[in-house]
C-alpha positions in Angstrom: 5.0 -108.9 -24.3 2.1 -106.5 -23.5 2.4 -103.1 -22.8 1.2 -101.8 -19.7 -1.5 -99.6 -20.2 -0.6 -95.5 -19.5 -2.3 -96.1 -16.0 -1.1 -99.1 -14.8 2.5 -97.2 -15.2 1.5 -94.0 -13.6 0.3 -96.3 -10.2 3.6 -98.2 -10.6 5.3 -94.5 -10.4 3.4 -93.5 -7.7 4.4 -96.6 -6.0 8.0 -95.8 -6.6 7.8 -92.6 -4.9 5.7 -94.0 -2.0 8.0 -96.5 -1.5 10.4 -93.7 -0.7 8.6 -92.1 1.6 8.2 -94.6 4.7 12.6 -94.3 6.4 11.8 -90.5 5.0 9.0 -90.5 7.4 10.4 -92.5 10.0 14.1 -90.2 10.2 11.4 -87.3 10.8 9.8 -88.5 13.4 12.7 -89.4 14.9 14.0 -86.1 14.4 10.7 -84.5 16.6 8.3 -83.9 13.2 4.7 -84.9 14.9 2.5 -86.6 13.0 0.0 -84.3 11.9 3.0 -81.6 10.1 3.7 -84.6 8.3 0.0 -84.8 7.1 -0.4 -81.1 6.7 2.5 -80.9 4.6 1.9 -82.9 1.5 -1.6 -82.3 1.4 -0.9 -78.2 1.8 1.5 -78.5 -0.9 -1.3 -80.6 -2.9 -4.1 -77.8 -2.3 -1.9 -75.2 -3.3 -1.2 -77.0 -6.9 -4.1 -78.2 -7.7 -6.2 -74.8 -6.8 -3.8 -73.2 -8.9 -4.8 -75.7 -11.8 -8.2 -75.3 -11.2 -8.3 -71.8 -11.9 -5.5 -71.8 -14.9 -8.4 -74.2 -16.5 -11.6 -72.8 -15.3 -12.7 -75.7 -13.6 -15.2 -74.5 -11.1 -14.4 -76.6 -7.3 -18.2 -76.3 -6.5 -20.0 -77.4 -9.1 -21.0 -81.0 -8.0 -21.1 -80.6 -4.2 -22.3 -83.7 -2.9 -19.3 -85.5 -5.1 -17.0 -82.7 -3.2 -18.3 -83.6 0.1 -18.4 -87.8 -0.4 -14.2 -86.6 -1.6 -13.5 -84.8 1.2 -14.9 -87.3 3.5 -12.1 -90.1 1.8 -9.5 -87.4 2.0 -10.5 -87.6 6.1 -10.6 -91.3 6.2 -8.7 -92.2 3.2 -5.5 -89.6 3.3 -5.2 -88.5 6.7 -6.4 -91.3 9.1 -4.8 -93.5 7.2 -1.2 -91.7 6.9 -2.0 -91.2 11.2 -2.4 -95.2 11.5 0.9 -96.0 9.1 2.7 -93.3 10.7 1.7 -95.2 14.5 2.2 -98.3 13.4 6.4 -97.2 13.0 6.6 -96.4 16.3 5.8 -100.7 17.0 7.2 -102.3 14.0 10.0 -102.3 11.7 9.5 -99.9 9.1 9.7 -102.8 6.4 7.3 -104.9 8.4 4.6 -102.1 8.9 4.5 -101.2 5.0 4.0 -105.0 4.0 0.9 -105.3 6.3 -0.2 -101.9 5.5 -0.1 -103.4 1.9 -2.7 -106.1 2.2 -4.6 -103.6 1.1 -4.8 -104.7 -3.2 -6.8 -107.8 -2.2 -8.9 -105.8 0.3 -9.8 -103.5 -2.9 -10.4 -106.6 -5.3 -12.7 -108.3 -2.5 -14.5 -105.4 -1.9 -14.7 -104.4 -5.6 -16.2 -108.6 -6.4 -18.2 -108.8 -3.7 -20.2 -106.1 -2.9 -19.7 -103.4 -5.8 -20.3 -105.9 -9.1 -16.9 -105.9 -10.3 -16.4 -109.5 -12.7 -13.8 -111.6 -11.0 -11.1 -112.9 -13.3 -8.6 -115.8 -12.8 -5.6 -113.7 -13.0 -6.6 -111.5 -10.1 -7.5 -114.6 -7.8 -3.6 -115.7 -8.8 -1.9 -112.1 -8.1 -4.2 -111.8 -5.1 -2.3 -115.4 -3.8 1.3 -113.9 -5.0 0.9 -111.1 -3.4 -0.1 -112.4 0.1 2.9 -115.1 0.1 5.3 -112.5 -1.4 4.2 -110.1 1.5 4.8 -112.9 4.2 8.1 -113.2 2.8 8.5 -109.9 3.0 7.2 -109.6 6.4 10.2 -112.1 7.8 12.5 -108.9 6.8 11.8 -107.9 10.3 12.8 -109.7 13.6 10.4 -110.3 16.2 11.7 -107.8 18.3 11.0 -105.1 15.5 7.1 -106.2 15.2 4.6 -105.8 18.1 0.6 -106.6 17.9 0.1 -103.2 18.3 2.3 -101.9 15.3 0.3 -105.1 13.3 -3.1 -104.1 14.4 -2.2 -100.3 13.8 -0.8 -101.2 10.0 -3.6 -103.8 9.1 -5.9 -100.8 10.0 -4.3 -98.0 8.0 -4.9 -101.2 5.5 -9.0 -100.9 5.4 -9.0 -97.0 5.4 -6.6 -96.6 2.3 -8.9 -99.3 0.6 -11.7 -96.9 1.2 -9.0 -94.1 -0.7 -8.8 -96.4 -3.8 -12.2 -97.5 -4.0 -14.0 -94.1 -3.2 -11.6 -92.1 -5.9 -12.9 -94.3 -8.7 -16.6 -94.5 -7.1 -17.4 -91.5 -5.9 -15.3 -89.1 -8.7 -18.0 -88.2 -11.5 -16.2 -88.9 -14.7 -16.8 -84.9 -15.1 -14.6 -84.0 -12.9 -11.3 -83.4 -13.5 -8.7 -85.3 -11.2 -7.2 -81.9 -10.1 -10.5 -81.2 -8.5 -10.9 -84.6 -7.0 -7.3 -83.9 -5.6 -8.4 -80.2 -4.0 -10.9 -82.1 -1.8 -9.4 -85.0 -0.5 -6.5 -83.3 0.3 -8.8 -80.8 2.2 -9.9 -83.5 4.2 -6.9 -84.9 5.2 -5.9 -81.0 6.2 -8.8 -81.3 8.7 -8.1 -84.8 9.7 -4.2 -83.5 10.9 -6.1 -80.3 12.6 -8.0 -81.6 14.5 -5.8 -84.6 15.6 -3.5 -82.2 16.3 -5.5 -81.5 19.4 -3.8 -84.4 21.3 -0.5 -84.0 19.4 0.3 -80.4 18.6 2.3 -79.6 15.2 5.6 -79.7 15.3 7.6 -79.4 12.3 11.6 -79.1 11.7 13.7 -77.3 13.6 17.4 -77.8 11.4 18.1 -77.2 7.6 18.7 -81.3 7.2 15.4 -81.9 8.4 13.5 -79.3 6.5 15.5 -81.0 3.4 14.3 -84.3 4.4 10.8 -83.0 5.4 10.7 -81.0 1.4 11.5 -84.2 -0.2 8.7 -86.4 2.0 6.3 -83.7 0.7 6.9 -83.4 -2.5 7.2 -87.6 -3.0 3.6 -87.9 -1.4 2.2 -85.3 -3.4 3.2 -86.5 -6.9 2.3 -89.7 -5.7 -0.6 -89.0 -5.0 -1.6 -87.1 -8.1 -0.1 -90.2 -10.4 -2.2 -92.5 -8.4 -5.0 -90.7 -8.7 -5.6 -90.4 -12.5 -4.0 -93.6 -12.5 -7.3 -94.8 -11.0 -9.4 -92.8 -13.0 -7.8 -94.3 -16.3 -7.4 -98.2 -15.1 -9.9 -98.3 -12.1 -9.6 -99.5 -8.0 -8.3 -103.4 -8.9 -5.5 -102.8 -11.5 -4.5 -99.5 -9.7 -4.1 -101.3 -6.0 -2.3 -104.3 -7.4 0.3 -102.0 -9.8 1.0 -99.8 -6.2 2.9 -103.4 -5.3 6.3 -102.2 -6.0 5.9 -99.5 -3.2 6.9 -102.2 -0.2 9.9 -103.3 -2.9 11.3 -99.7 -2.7 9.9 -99.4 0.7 12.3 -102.3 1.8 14.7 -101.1 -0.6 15.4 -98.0 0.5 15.3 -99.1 4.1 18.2 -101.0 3.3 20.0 -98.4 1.5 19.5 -95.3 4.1 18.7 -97.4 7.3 21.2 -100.2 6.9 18.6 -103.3 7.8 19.2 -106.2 5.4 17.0 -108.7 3.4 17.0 -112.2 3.7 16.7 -114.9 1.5 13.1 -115.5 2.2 12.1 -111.6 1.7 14.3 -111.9 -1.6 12.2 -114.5 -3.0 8.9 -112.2 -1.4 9.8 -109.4 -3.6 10.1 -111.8 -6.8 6.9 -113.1 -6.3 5.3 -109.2 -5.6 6.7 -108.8 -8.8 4.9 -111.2 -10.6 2.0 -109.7 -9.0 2.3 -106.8 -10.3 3.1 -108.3 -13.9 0.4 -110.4 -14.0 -2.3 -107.9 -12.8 -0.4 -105.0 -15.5 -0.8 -107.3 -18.2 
């Protein structure tokens, strides 16, 4: 059997600790967290670490400023409206059920990437692409109706198109000069603004017990790996490979649901996460 390449793992990692991150998110909302501290949080933590980088290095953060600008214009769209839309979309639907829409996004990427952008279309994406869209009906079914309303759908098929913009524009728009850190430093800076200025219409709030903070650190620091591993992981397999490896995130996003929310998976959403699996295997190889 192949090997997956050292991207293709580092997206499958970052899918891991996304997965993690949706009952994280939802138990602190619950628990009064608004939407933009969960935004501003990750992404602070993310500015911090990658500034500090930057300088340890000597990369310069200005160098190419039209890339920085087209990066922190996908941190805005891709990061932060997109995390604002997920985040909405839990308020309607199942947490399961929102994360398996929000993850039509891999076949969003490889239509966007054939179509428009030149990328040669092989026989083994066409095949993952079908997986992966039966697996995540199955999936879907992990949710009763009562747990899923059109606006949670609409909200999670939306966050679906902005994140593809996240994929596509960090392998696009990133010069091959500059270093991932840097690339990090601006998006995250964009979804900074994006929680700023949403929090017009819903002021921060963040956590007012030690449990929560706990709760809110670990969401934090989940995202911001994540996001750094699926970063490079982009940069070293490209939008395609890196959007079909971040399958596994619904898996531990149902997963974990189960384990620290107590909802349970039926047959059909067992035999959803075995073909999301071959998915991912089939794109990885």
């Amino acid at each position: 059997m192949k090997i997956p390449k050292k991207g293709t793992v580092m997206c499958m990692t970052a899918a891991v600790l996304f997965g993690l991150v949706p009952p994280l998110m939802n138990y602190l909302l619950m628990h009064g967290v608004s939407r933009p501290a969960t935004i501003v949080g990750p992404n602070s933590l993310m500015l911090a670490a990658t500034f500090i980088l930057a300088r340890r290095r000597g990369w310069p953060l200005l160098e190419e400023h039209s890339a920085a600008l087209l990066l922190f214009l996908i941190g805005c769209v891709g990061k932060g409206a997109t995390q604002l839309l997920l985040t909405g979309a839990y308020a309607y639907a199942a947490v399961g059920v929102a994360t398996v829409v929000h993850f039509l996004y891999p076949t969003v990427v490889a239509g966007v990437e054939i179509m428009f952008l030149g990328k040669a279309s092989r026989p083994v994406v066409f095949i993952a692409a079908v997986l992966s869209f039966a697996g995540m009906a199955c999936i879907s079914l992990f949710g009763s109706p009562s747990d899923c309303s059109p606006v949670g759908v609409l909200l999670a098929l939306a966050s679906a198109f902005t994140y593809s913009f996240y994929i596509v524009g960090s392998e696009r728009f990133r010069p091959q000069t500059m270093p991932v850190a840097v690339a990090l430093f601006w998006m995250s800076a964009g979804a900074v603004v994006t929680a700023a200025f949403y929090a017009a219409a819903e002021p921060f709030a963040f956590p007012a017990t030690p449990g929560v903070w706990a709760a809110y650190g670990v969401c934090c620091t989940a995202l911001a790996a994540g996001f750094g591993l699926l970063t490079a992981g982009i940069g070293s397999v490209g939008a395609v490979d890196a959007a079909f490896a971040t399958l596994l995130e619904p898996l531990t996003a149902v997963l974990s649901s189960v384990i620290f929310a107590g909802e349970t998976v039926t047959p059909v959403a067992a035999a959803g996460i075995a073909m999301v699996l071959a998915s991912v295997y089939l794109n990885a190889r």
